[in-house]
Short mmCIF file of the C-alpha atoms (twelve columns), coordinates in Angstrom:
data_MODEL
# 
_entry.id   MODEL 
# 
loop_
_atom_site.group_PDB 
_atom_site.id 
_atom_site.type_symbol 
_atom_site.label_atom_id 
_atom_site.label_alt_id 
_atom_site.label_comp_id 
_atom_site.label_asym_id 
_atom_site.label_seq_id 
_atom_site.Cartn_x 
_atom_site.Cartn_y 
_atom_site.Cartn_z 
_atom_site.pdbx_PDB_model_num 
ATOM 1  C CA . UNK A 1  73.925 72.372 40.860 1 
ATOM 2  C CA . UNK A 2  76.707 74.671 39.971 1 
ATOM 3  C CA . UNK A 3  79.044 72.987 37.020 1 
ATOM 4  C CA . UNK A 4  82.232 73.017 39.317 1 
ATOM 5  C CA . UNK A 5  79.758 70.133 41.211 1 
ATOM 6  C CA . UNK A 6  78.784 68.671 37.734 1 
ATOM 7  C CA . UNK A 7  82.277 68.330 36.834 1 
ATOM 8  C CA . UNK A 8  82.818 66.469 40.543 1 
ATOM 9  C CA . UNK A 9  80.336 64.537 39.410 1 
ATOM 10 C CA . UNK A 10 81.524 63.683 36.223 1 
ATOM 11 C CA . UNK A 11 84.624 62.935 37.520 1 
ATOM 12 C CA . UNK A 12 83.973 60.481 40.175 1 
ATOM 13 C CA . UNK A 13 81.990 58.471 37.551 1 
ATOM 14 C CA . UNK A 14 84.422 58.343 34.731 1 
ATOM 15 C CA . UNK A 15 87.254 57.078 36.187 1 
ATOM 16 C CA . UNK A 16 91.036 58.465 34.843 1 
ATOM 17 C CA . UNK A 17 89.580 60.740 32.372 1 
ATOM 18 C CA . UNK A 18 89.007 64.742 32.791 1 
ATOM 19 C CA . UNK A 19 86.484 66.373 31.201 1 
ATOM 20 C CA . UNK A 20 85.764 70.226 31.548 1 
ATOM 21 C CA . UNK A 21 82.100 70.766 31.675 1 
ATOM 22 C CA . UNK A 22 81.073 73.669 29.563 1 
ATOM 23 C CA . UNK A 23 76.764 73.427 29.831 1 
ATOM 24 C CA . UNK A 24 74.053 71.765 31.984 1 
ATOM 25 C CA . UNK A 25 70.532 72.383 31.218 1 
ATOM 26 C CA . UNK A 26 67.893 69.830 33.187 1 
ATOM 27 C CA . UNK A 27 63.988 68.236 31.934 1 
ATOM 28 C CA . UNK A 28 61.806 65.684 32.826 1 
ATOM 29 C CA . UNK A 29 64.133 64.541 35.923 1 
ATOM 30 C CA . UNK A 30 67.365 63.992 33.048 1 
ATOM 31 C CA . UNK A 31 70.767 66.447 33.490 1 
ATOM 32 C CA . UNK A 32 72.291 67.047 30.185 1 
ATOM 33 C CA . UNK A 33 75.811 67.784 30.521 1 
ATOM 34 C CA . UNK A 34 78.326 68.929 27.481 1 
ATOM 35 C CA . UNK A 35 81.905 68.815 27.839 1 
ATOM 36 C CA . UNK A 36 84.651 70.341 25.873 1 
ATOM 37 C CA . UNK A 37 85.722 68.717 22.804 1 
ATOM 38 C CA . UNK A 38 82.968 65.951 22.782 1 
ATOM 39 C CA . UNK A 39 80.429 65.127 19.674 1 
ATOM 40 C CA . UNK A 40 78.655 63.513 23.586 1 
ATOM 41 C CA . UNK A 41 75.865 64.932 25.408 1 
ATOM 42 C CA . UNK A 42 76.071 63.044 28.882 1 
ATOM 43 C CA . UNK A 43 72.275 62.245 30.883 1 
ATOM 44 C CA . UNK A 44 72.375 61.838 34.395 1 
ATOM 45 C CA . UNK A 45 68.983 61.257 36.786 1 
ATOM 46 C CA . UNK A 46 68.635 64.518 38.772 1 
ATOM 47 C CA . UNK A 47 66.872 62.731 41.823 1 
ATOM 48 C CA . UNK A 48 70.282 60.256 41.810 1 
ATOM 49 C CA . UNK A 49 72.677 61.961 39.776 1 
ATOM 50 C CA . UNK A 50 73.707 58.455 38.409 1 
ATOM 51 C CA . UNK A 51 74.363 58.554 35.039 1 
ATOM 52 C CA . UNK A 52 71.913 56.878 32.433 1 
ATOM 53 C CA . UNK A 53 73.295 54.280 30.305 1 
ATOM 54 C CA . UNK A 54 72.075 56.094 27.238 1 
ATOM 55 C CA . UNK A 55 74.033 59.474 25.791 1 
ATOM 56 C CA . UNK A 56 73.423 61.604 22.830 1 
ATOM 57 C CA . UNK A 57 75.851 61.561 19.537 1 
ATOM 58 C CA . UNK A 58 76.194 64.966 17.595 1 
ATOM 59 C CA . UNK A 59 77.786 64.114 14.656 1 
ATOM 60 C CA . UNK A 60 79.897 66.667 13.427 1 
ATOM 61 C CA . UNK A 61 79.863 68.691 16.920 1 
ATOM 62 C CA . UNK A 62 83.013 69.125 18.005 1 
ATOM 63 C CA . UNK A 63 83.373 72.341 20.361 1 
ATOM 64 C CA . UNK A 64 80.301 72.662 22.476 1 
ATOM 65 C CA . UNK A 65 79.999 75.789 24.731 1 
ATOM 66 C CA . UNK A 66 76.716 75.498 26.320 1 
ATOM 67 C CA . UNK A 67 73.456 73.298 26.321 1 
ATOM 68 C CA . UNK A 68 70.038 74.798 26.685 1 
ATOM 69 C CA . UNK A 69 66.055 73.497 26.760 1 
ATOM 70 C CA . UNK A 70 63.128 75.743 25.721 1 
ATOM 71 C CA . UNK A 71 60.093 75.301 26.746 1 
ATOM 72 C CA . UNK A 72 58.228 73.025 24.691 1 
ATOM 73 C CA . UNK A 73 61.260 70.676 25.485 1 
ATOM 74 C CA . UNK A 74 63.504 70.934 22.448 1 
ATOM 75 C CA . UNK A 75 67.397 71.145 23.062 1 
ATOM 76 C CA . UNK A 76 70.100 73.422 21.678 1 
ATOM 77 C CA . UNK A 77 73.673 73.038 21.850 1 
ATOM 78 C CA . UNK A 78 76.079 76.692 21.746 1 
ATOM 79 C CA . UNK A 79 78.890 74.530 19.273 1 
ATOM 80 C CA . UNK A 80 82.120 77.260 18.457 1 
ATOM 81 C CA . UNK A 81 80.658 78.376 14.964 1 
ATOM 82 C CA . UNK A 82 76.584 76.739 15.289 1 
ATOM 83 C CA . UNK A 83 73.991 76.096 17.427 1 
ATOM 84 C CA . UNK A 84 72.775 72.770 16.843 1 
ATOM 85 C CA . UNK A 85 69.067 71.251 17.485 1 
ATOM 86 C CA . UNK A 86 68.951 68.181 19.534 1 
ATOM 87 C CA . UNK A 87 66.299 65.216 19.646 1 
ATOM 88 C CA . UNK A 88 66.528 63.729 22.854 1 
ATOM 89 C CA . UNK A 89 64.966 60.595 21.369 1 
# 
């Protein structure tokens, strides 16, 4: 899924707002999706692409650039000036 289709995506689900997408990274059948100028990681099903009616606060994250998930299934989000470790629980 390239992000110009995330951002579709996005889009079509959040009726009358625009988000820019700036990172997708995807585990365990969940999409997380970061969008400029959002403290909000979005999680979508990847089978559906419906999103979940849970999301993930960052407090204090306020630029993100990119979202990534290592291997042993820990994720990091690129902010402007940090990169911030996310529990997904």
């Amino acid at each position: 899924m390239t992000l110009l289709q995330v951002y579709v995506l996005i889009h079509s689900t959040v009726v009358d707002i625009v988000v820019e997408v700036h990172g997708v990274t995807c585990l365990n059948n969940i999409m997380y999706v970061v969008c400029d100028e959002s403290s909000t990681i979005l999680l979508y099903n990847t089978d559906t692409y419906s999103p979940l009616d849970v999301v993930i606060n960052v407090d204090k994250m306020r630029l993100p650039r990119d979202i990534v998930v290592c291997r042993d299934g820990q994720l990091y989000v690129a902010d402007w000036n940090r990169v911030w470790r996310v529990a997904d629980d």
